[in-house]
Backbone bond lengths (Angstrom), bond angles and torsions (degrees), N, CA, C in turn:
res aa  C-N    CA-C-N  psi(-1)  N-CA   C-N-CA  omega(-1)  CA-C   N-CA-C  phi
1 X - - - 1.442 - - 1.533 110.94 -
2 X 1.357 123.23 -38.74 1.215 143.67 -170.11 2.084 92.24 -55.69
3 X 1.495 92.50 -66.60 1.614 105.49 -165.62 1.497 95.57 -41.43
4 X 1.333 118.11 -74.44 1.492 141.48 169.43 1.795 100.77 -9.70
5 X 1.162 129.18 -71.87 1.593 131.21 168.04 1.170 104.35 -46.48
6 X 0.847 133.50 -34.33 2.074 124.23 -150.62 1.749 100.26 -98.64
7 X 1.503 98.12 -35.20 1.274 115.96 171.42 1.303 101.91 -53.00
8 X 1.566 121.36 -86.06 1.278 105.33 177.10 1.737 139.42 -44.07
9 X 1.448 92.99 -23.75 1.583 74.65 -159.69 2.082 102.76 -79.36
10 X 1.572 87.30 -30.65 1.774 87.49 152.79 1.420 125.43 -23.58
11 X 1.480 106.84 -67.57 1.248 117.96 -149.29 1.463 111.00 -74.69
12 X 1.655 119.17 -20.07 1.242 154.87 -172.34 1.462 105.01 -84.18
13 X 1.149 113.72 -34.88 1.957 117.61 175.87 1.464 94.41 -88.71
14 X 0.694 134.42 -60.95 1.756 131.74 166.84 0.993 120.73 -30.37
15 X 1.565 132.87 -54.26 1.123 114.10 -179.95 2.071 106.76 -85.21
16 X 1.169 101.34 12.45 1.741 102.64 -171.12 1.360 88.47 -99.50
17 X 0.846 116.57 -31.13 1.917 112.83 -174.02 1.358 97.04 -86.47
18 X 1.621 131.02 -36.68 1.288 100.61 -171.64 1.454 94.43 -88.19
19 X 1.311 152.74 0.60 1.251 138.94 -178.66 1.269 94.15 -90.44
20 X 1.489 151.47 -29.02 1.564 135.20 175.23 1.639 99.31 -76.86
21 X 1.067 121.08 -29.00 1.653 94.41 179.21 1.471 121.88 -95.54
22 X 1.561 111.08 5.45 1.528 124.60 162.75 2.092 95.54 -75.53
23 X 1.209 117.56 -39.28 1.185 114.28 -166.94 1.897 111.14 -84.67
24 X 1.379 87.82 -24.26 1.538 86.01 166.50 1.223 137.48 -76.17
25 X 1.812 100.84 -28.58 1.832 98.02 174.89 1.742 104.68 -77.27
26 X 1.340 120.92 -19.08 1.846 132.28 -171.46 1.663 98.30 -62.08
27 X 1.392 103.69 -45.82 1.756 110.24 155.64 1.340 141.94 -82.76
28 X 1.635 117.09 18.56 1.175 125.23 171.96 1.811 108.85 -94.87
29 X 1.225 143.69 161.81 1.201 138.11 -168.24 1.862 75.15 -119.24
30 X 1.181 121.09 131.27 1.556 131.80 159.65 1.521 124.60 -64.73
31 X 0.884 126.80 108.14 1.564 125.43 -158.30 1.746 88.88 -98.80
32 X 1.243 113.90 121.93 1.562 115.58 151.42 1.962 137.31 -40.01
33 X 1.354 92.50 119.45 1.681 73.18 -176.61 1.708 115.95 -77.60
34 X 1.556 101.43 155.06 1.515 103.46 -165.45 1.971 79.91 -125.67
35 X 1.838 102.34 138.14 1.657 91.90 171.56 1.404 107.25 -74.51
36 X 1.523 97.26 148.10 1.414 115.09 167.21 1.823 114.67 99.50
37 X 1.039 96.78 2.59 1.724 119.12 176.05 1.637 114.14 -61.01
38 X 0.989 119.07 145.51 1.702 111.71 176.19 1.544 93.59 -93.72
39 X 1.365 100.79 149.77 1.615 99.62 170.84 1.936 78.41 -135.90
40 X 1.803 92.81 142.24 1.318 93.18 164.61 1.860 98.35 -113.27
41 X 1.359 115.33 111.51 1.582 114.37 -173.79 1.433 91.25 -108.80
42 X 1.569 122.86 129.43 1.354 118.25 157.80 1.695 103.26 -110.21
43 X 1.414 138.71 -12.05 0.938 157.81 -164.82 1.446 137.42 -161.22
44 X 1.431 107.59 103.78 1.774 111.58 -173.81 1.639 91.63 -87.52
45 X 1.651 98.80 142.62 1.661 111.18 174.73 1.481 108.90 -116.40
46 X 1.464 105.09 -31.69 1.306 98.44 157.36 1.653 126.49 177.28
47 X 0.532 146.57 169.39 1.983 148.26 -133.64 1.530 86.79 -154.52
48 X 1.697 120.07 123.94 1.003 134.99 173.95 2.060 109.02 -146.35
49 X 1.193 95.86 117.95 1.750 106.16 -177.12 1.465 115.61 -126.99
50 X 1.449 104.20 137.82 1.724 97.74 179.93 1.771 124.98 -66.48
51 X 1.168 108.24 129.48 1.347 122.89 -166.79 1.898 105.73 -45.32
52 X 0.926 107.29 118.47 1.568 95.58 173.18 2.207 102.07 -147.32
53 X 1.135 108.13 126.88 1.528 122.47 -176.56 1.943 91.30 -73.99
54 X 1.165 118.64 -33.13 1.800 108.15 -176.28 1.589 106.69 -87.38
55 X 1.521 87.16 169.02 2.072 86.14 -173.00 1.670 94.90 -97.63
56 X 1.254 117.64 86.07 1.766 126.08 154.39 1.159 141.46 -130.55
57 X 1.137 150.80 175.40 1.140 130.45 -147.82 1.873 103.29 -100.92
58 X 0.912 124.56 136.91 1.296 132.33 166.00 1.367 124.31 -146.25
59 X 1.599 113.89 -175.22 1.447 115.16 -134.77 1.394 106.95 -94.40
60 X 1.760 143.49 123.03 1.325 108.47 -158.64 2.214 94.19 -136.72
61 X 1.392 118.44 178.62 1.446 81.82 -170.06 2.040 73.79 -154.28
62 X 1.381 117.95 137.87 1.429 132.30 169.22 1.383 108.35 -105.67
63 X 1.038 108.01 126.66 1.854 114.16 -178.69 1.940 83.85 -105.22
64 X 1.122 111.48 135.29 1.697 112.02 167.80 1.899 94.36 -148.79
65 X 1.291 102.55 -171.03 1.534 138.64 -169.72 1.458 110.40 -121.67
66 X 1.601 119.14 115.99 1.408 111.20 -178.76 1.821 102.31 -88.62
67 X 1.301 110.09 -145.73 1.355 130.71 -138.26 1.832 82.64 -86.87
68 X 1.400 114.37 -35.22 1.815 128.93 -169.84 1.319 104.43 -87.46
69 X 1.629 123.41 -14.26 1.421 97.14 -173.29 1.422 119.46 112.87
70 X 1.757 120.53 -35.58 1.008 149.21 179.58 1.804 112.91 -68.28
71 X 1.733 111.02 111.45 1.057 108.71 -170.01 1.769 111.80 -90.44
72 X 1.793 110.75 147.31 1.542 96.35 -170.07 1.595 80.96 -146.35
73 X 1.331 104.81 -172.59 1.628 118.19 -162.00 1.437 91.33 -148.36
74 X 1.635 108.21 132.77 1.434 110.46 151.42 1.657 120.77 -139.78
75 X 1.280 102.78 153.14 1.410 115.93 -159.54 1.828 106.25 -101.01
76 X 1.138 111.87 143.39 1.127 109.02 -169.84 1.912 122.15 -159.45
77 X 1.022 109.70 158.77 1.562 103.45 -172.27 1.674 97.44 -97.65
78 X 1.492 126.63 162.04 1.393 127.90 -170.89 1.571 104.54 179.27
79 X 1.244 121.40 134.25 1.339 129.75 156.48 1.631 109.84 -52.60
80 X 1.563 106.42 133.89 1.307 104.94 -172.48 1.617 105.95 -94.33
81 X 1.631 102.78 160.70 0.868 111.51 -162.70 1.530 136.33 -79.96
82 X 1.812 92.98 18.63 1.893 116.66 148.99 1.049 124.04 -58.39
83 X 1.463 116.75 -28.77 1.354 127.89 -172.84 1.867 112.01 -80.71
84 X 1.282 115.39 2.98 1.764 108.08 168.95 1.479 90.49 -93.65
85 X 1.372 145.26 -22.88 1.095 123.90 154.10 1.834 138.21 -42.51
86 X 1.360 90.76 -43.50 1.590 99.29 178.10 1.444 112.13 -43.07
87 X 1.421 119.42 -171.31 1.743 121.85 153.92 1.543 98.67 -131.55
């Protein structure tokens, strides 16, 4: 019974932590990448790109955690990921 509680309350901080850091990138403003920029990334949270079935480039944006802890978002252009299909 014991496990059964711990289990839950686990499973209950898990989804509370991942729902504050879904709410934290919704409050990050996405800064565009410019080449030649320093990025200090100690941590990607997550990589999100627009769905596309052809191999072209579209718009894609990584929210991560630098070296402080401090979460930021950047936006970026990228061949989508139809294109490891190609040859």
């Amino acid at each position: 019974m014991k496990i059964l509680s711990l289990s839950a309350c686990l499973l209950a901080a898990t989804f509370s932590f991942a729902s504050l850091a879904a709410q934290a990138a919704g409050n990050v403003t996405p800064e565009p990448y410019r080449y030649g920029m320093h990025l200090d990334i100690n941590k990607v949270v997550s990589i999100h790109e627009e769905p596309s079935d052809l191999c072209q480039v579209v718009d894609a944006r990584m929210d991560y955690l630098d070296s402080s802890g401090q979460q930021h978002s950047l936006t970026y252009r990228k061949l989508a990921d139809a294109c490891g299909n190609e040859n």
